[in-house]
Steps between C-alpha positions, in 0.01 A plus 500: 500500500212780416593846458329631779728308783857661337335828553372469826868373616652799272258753662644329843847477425505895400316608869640209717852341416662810424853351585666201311538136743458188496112370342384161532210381215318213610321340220767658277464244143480716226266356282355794348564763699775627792479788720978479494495783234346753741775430753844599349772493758325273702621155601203355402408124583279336356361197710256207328462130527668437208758582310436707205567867337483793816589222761811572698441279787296168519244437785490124549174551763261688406478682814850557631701713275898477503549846625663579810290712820516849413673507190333707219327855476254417331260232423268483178195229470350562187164294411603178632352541844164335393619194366703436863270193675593634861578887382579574865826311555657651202407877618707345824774428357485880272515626852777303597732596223461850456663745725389744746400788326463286172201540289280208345287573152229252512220446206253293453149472298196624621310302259521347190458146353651196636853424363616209674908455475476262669250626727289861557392528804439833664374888387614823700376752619622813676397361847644187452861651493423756796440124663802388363699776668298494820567104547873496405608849678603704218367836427281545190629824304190518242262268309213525229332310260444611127135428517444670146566307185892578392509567154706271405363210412742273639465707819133502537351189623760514815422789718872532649475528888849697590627485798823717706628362790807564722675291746545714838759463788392238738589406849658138561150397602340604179776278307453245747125550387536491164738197510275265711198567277710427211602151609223391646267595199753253302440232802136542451537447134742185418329384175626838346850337486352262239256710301756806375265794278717654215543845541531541116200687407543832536596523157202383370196706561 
C-alpha cells in the first residue's frame, strides 16, 4: 500500500467519519500495508478472497460480499477497484451494504504501469466516479485526482483518484430500483460465477 492512499483516507477519516461504527474494508489483505491503524474503536472488517492477515470475513464470490443490507457506516475501497473485471457489480453491492447515511472512501489510480494481480484493468478519473454515483443513486460528496507527481516515490506513478460518496434515503421504488438492476446485471453476466478476481491487491502498489 503507497503512502499517499493512508493519507488520503486519514485526511477523510478526520473531516468525514467523525463518530466511531461499524467499517467494512473490501480488499482488506495486509500485505504491506493496512489502512485498520487509522480506525481505533472501530469494528473494522476486513473482507478479501482469501484468507490471510487483515481478513475478518471471507468472500467466496467475488462479487457478493457476506454482509447483510444496510449494515455498516462506512465502506472503504482502497486501490483494488482497477483490478475488478466488471468494476460495476462490486460498487452494487458497496451500495447495498452500507447504510443510509453511510459513507464510502473509494481510490483508485489515475495512471501508472500495469500491475496485473491477477488482472489490471481500468484507470479513474474524477468523472468516472461522478458516473458511478449518477448510475447507482448515491450522492457524490467530493472527488479529485492528484495529477502532480506525489513525492513519494512509491506514491508517484499512481495518481490516486479519491472519491466521497453517501448513501441517501430512498423511497421503496428507488430500492426496488436498485435491487432489480442488481440482479439482473448478475443474470446478464453468468460466466462471472466461474471466473472469481482476487481482491488482494490493494496492498501492493
Amino acid at each position: 500500500m503507497h503512502q499517499s492512499s493512508l493519507r488520503h483516507v486519514e485526511d477523510l477519516l478526520s473531516r468525514y467519519a467523525t463518530r466511531a461504527g461499524i467499517l467494512a474494508d473490501i480488499g482488506s489483505m495486509d500485505v504491506n500495508g493496512t489502512y485498520r491503524h487509522l480506525f481505533p474503536g472501530w469494528r473494522y472488517i476486513g473482507v478479501d478472497m482469501e484468507p490471510g492477515p487483515g481478513v475478518d470475513i471471507v468472500a467466496r464470490k467475488p462479487y457478493r460480499y457476506p454482509l447483510a443490507s444496510e449494515s455498516v457506516d462506512l465502506v472503504i475501497y482502497g486501490q483494488a477497484f482497477e483490478h475488478m473485471e466488471y468494476f460495476w457489480l462490486g460498487w452494487l453491492e458497496i451500495c447495498r451494504i452500507v447504510k443510509r447515511g453511510g459513507l464510502i472512501f473509494l481510490l483508485a489510480p489515475s495512471r501508472g504501469p500495469e500491475h496485473r494481480y491477477p488482472v489490471d484493468c481500468w484507470r479513474f478519473y474524477p468523472d468516472g466516479f461522478k458516473a458511478l454515483a449518477k448510475w447507482s443513486g448515491v450522492e457524490i460528496l467530493e472527488v479529485s485526482t492528484d495529477w502532480q507527481e506525489d513525492p513519494d516515490p512509491g506514491s508517484a506513478p499512481w495518481g490516486d483518484t479519491v472519491g466521497v460518496f453517501r448513501r441517501y434515503p430512498e423511497s421503496p421504488a428507488g430500492r426496488m430500483r436498485r435491487y432489480l438492476l442488481r440482479q439482473s446485471l448478475h443474470l446478464f453476466y453468468p460466466r462471472i460465477r466461474d471466473n472469481p478476481v482476487s481482491m488482494r491487491i490493494a496492498d501492493n502498489i
